[in-house]
Every structure is written in structure tokens, then in C-alpha cells.
Residue frames relative to the residue before (quaternion, step in Angstrom):
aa qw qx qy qz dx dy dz
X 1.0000 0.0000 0.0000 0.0000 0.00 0.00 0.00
X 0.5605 -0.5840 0.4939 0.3175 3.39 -0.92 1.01
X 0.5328 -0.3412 0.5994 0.4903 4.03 -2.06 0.24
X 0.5572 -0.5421 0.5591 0.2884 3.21 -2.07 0.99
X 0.5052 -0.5757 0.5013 0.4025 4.00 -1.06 -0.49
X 0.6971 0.1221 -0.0184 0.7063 3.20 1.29 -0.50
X 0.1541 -0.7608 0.6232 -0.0955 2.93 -1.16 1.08
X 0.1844 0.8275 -0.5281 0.0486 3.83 -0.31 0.09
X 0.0655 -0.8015 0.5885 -0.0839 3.60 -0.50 1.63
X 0.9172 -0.0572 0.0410 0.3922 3.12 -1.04 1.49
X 0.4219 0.6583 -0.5913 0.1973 4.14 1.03 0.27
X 0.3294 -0.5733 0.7468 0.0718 2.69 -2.00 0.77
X 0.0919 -0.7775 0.6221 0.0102 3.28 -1.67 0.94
X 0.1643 -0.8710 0.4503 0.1080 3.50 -1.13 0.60
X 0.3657 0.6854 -0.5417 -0.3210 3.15 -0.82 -0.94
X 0.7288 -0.0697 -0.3298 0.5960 3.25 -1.08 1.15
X 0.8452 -0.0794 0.0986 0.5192 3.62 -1.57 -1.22
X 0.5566 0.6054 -0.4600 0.3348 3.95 0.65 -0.62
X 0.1540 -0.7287 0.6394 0.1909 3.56 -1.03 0.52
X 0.3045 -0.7706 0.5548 0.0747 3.28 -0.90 1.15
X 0.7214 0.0159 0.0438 0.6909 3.47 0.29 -0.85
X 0.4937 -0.6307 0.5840 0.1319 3.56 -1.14 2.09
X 0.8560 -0.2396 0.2935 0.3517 3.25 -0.41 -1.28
X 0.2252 0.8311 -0.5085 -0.0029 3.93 0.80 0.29
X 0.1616 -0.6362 0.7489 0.0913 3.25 -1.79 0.60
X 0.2722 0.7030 -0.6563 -0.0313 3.43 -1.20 0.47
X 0.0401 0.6197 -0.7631 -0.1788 3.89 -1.01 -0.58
X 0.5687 -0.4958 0.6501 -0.0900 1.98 -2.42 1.76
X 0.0698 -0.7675 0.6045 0.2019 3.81 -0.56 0.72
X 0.5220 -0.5793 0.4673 0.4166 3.57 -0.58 0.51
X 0.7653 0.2945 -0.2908 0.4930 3.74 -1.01 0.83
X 0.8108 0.3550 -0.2296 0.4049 3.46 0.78 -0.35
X 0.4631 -0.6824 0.4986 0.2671 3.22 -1.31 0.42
X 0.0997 -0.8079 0.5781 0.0567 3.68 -0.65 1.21
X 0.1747 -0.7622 0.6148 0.1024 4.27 -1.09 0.73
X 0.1185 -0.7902 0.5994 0.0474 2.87 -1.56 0.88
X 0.2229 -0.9173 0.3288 -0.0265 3.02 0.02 1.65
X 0.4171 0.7569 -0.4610 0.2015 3.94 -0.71 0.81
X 0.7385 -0.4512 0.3061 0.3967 3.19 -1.83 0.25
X 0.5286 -0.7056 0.2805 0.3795 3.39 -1.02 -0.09
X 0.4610 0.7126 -0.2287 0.4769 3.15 -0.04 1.27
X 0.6869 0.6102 -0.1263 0.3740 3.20 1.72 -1.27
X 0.6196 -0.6104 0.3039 0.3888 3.18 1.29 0.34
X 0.4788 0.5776 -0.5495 0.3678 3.96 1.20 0.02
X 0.6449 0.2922 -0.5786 0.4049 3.92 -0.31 0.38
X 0.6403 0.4642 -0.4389 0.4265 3.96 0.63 -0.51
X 0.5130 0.5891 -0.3850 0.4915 3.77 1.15 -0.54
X 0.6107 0.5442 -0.2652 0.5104 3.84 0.69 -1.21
X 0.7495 0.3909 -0.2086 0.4919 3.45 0.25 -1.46
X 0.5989 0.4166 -0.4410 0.5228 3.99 0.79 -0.84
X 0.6876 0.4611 -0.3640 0.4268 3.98 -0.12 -0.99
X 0.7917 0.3816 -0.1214 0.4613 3.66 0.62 -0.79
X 0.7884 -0.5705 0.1122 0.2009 3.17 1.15 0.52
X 0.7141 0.5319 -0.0873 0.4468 3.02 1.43 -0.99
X 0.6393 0.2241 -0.0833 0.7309 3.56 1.29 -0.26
X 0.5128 -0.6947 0.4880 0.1273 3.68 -0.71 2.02
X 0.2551 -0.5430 0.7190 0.3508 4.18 -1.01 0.69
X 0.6493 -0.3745 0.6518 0.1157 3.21 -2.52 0.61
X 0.6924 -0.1036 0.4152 0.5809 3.19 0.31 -1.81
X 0.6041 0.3981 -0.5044 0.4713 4.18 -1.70 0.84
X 0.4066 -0.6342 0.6498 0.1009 2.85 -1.78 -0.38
X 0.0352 -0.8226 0.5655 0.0487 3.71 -1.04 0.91
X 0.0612 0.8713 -0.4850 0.0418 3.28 -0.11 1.05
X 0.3117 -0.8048 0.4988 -0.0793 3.56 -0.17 1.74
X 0.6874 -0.0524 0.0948 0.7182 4.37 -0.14 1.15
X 0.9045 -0.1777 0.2170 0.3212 3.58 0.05 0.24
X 0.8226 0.3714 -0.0369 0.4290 2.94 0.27 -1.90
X 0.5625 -0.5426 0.5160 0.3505 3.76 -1.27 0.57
X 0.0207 0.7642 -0.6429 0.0468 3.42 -0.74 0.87
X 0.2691 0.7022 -0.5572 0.3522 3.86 1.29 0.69
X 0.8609 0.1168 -0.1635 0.4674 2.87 -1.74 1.57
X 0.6317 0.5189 -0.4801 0.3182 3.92 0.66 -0.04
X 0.6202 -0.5416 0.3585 0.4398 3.40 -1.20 0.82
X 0.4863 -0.6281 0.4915 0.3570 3.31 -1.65 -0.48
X 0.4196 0.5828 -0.5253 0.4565 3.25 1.25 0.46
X 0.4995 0.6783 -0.3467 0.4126 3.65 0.75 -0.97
X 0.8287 0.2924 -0.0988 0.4669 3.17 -0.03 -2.00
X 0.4328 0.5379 -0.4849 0.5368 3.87 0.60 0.18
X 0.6035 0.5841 -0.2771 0.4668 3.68 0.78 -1.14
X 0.8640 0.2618 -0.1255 0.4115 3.28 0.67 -1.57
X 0.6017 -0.5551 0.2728 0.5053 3.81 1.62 0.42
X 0.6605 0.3365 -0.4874 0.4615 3.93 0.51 1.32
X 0.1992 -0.7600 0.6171 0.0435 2.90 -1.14 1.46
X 0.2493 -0.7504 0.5508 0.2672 3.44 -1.18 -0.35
X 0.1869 -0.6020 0.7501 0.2000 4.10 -0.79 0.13
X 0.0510 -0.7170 0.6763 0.1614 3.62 -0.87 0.85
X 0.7510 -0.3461 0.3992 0.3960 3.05 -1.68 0.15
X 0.8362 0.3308 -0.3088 0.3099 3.05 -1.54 0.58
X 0.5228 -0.5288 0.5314 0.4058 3.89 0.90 0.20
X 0.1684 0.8409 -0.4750 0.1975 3.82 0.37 0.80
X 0.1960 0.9100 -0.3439 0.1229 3.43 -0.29 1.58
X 0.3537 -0.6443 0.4379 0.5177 3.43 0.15 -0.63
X 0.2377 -0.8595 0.4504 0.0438 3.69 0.18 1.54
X 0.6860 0.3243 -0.4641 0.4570 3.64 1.30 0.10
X 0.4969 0.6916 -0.3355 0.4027 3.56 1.18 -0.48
X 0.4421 -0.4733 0.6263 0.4339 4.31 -0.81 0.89
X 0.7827 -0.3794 0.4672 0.1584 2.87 -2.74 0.48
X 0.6793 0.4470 -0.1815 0.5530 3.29 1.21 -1.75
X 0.6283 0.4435 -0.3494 0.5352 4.06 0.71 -0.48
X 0.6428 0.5683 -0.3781 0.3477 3.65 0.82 -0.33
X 0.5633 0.7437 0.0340 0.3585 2.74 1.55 -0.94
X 0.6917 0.5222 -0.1103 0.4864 2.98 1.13 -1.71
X 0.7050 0.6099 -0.1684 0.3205 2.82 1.40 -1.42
X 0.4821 0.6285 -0.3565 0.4954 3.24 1.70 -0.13
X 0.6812 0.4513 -0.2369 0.5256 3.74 1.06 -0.72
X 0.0082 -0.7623 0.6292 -0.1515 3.52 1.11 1.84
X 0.6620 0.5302 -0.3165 0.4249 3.58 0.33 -2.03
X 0.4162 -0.7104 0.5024 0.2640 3.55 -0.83 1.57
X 0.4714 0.6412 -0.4408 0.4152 3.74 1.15 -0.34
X 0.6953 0.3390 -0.3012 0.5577 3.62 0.43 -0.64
X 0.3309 0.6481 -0.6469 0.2280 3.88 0.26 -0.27
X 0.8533 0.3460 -0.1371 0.3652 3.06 -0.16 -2.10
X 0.7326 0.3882 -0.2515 0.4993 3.88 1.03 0.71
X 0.0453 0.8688 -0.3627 0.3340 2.83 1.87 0.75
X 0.9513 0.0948 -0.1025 0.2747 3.70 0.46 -0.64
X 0.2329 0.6623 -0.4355 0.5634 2.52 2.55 0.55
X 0.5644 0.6613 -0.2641 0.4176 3.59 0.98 -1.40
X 0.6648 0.3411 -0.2191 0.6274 4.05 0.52 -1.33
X 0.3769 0.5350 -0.6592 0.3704 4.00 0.69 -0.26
X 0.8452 0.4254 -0.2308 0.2268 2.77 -0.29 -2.36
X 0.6345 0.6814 -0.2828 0.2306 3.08 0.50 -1.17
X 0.6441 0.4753 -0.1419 0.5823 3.12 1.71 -1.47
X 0.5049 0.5942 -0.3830 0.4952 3.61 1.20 -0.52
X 0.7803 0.3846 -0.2038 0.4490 3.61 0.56 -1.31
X 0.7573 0.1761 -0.0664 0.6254 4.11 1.29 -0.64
X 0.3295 -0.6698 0.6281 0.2198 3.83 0.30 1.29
X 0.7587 0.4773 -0.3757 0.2356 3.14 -0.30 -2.28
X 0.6325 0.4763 -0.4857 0.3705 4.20 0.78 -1.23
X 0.5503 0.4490 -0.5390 0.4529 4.20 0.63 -0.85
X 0.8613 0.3196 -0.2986 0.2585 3.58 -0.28 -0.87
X 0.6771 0.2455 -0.4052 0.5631 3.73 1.57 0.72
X 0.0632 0.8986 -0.4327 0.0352 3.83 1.17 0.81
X 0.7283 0.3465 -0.2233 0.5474 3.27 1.61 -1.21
X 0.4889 0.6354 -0.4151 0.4300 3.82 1.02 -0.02
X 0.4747 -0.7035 0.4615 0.2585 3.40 -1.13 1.41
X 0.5849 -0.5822 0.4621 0.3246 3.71 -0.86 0.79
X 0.5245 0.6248 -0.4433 0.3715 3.52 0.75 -0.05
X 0.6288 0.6049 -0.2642 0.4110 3.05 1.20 -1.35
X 0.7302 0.5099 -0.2984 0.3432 3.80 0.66 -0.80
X 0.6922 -0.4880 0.3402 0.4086 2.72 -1.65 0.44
X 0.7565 -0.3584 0.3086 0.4516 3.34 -1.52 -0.56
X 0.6374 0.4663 -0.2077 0.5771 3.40 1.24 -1.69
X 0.2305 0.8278 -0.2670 0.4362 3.57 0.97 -0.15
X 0.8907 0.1265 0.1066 0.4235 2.71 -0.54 -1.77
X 0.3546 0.5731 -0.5321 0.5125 3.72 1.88 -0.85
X 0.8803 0.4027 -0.2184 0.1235 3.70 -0.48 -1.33
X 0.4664 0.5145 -0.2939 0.6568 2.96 2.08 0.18
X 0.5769 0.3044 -0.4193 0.6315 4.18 0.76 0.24
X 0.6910 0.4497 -0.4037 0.3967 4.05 0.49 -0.13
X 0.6321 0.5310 -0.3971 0.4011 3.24 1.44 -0.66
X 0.7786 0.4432 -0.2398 0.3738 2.83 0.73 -1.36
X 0.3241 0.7440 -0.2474 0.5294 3.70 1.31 0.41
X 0.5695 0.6309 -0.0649 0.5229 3.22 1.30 -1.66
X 0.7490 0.5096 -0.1798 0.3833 2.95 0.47 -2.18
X 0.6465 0.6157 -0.2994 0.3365 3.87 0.49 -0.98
X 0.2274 -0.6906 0.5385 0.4259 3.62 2.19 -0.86
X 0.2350 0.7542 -0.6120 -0.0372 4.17 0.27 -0.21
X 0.4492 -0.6481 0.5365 0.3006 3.58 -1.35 0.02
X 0.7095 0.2844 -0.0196 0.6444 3.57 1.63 -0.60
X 0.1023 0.8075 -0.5807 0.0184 3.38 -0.21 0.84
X 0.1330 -0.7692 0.6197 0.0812 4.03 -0.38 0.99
X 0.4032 -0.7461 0.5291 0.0289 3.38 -1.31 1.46
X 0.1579 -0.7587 0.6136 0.1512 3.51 0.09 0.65
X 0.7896 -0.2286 0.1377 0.5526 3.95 -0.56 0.87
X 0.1343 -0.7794 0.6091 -0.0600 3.52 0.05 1.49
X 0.6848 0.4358 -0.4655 0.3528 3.73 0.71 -0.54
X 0.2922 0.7832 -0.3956 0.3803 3.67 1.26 -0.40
């Protein structure tokens, strides 16, 4: 069997003295879809946010194509093909649909495919082409989920971690 794409050994999460996430292990097999399943409370958005950058590990290890990627920002790892969709339909609510978007095509690699990139996206969510110039506030909830997937999309990632997808 091939190295996982994601790998995660034993992270710990905090935030001050509270321990959020004890100890998780999981690997990610490239091509496949992996779930992490619990109550609310259990620490799977601080797990998301700790693997993706944006919330520091305590203690473990996250190791992403190989390479340690513990403790690196999420600007970085966007750089290096992992994105995240957080929870909650997260957007820039004063900013149009199509600008919400764009913004997803940070990594300078994706620039110059930028509109193959708003193809797909529109290919995969009609409704965002036909509100493109409408401010993201304006949408619905599901809406707006599909404007944080697009723009997600946009970045080209190899690993893309859902933060509550059923949301």
C-alpha cells in the first residue's frame, strides 16, 4: 500500500489549560474519502483547524505527501495543496460570489488557470454563475456552503478537509 496523503500521529490540541483534541491518529489514503465522526464537542473542528494550520498542535505530528507540515500556517499549506472549507458556510459576505472565488486562486500556480478554475466551479454549482455579481451575503446558507467549496476548488489542492460538510 502506497504512504497515506495525510497522515496524523498522536496530535494534541489546546487552548489555554483545556485539552481539546486528547490524542488523534488517522491516515488519509490518497484518492479516498476519510470521516471523522462525533458528538458535539469532540474536538473534530479544532482537529481540522490544528491539521490545517490555523490553530497550533500541543503535542503529535502532521505529516502531509510525506513531509512534516506540524505547526505550519495555513497560508503555507494552501501553497503546498491543502485547503480547508470550515464550518459554517464561511465567506467574505461583503465581497460578490465571483470575487469570493477568485480569492481562492491565492497559490500563484493556480493564477494562470484562474478561469478554467471559475469554469469548474460553475460547472459543479450553476446557481453561483447565475449570482456571480451578487454579494455573498445575500445567499442562502447552502449558497454560501458552495461558495467556501468553490473557492476551496480554486487553490487546485490535492487534499481538501471539510469542516462539517453536512451543514
Amino acid at each position: 500500500m502506497s504512504e497515506p496523503i495525510l497522515k496524523v500521529e498522536g496530535l494534541q490540541a489546546k487552548y489555554g489549560d483545556f485539552l481539546a483534541v486528547a490524542s488523534a491518529t488517522l491516515d488519509v489514503p490518497k484518492g479516498k474519502i476519510v470521516s471523522v465522526i462525533g458528538a458535539n464537542g469532540a474536538g473534530k473542528s479544532t482537529l481540522m483547524d490544528t491539521i490545517a494550520g490555523i490553530h497550533k498542535p500541543s503535542a503529535g505530528k502532521v505529516y502531509f505527501k510525506g513531509e512534516d507540515i506540524t505547526g505550519i500556517p495555513a497560508e503555507k499549506l494552501v501553497l503546498r495543496g491543502l485547503s480547508l472549507v470550515p464550518q459554517g458556510s464561511r465567506c467574505f459576505v461583503r465581497m460578490t460570489v465571483e470575487d469570493n472565488l477568485i480569492m481562492g486562486s491565492y497559490p500563484k500556480h493556480t493564477r494562470a488557470k484562474m478561469k478554467d478554475s471559475l469554469e469548474r466551479v460553475y460547472q459543479l454549482f450553476p446557481v453561483l454563475k447565475e449570482k456571480r455579481n451578487q454579494l455573498s451575503g445575500s445567499l442562502s446558507g447552502g449558497q454560501r456552503q458552495m461558495v467556501a467549496i468553490g473557492r476551496a476548488l480554486m487553490a487546485q489542492p490535492e487534499l481538501i478537509l471539510f469542516d462539517e460538510i453536512s451543514l
